[in-house]
C-alpha positions as CSV (number, residue, x, y, z in Angstrom):
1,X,0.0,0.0,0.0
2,X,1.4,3.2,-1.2
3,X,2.0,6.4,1.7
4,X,2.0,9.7,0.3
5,X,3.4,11.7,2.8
6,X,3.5,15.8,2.6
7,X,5.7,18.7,4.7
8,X,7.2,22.4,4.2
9,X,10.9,23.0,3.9
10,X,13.3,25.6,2.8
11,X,12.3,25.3,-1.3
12,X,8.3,24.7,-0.3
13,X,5.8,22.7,-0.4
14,X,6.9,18.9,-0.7
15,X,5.0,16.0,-1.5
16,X,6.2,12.5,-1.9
17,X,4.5,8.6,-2.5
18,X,6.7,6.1,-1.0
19,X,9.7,8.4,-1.0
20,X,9.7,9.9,-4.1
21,X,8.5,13.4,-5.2
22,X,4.7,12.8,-6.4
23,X,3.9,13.8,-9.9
24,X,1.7,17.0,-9.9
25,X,-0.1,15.7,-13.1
26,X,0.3,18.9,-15.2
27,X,-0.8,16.8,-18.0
28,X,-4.0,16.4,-16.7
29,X,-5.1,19.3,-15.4
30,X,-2.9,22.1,-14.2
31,X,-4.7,24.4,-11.8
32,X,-2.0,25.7,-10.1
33,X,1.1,27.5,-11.4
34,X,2.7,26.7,-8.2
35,X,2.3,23.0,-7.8
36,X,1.1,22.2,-4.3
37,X,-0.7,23.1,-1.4
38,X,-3.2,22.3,1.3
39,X,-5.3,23.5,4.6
40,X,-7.1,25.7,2.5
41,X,-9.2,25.4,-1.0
42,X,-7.6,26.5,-3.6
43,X,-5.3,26.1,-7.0
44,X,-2.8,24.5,-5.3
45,X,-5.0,22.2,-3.1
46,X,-7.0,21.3,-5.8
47,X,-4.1,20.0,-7.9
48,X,-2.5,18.5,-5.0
49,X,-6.1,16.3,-4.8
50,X,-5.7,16.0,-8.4
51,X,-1.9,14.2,-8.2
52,X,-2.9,12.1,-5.5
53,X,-5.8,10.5,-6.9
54,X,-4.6,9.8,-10.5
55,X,-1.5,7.9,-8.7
56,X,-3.8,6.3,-6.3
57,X,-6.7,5.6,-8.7
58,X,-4.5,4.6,-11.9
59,X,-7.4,7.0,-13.6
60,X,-6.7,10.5,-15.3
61,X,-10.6,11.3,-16.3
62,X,-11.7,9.8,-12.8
63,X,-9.5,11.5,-11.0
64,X,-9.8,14.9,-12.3
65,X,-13.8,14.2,-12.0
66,X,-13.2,13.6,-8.1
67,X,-10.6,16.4,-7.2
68,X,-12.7,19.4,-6.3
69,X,-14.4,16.9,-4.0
70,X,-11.5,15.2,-3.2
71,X,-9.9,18.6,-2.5
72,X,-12.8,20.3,-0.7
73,X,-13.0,17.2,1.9
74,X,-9.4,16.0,2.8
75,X,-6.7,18.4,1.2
76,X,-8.2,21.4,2.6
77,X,-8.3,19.4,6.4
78,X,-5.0,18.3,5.9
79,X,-2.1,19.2,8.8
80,X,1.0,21.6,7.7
81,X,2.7,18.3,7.8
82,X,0.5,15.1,7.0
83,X,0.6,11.3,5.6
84,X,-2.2,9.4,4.6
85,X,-2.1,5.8,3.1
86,X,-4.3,4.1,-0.1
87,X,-6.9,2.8,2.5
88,X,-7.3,6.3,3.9
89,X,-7.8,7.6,0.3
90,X,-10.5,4.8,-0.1
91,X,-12.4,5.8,2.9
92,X,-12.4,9.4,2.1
93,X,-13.6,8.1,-1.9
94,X,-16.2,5.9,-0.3
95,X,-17.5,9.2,1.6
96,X,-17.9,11.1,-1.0
């Protein structure tokens, strides 16, 4: 099960999945200019929602369907530093 884990630093906003920088999914969708962010709703939340679920979900058009939710009801909650797994994505999915 895949851990996408997210923190600040020095350069930003950094988001990784398993240990490796996640993929904002420009060629989806790019909402954001600035890649990522969360605790608010916004560009940046909303394409962080975006990256996470077309690597969780495997599912471009799905994904992008799901990420103003998606972004509205976890990103925007999400702690200045944060982790959440594939079975946590599911359950927030599932609630939606």
């Amino acid at each position: 099960m895949k851990i996408y884990e997210g923190g600040r630093g020095l350069n930003g906003a950094v988001v990784t999945v398993d240990g490796a920088a996640l993929d904002p999914r420009f060629d989806i969708r790019r909402f954001s200019p600035m890649g990522f962010e969360w605790t608010y709703e916004g560009a940046g939340p909303r394409q962080l929602a975006l990256a996470l679920l077309a690597d969780h979900l495997n599912d471009p058009a799905r994904a992008l369907a799901l990420s103003e939710k998606f972004m509205r009801a976890v990103v925007a909650e999400l702690d200045n530093a944060w982790q959440l797994t594939g079975a946590e994505i599911d359950q927030a999915l599932q609630a939606l």
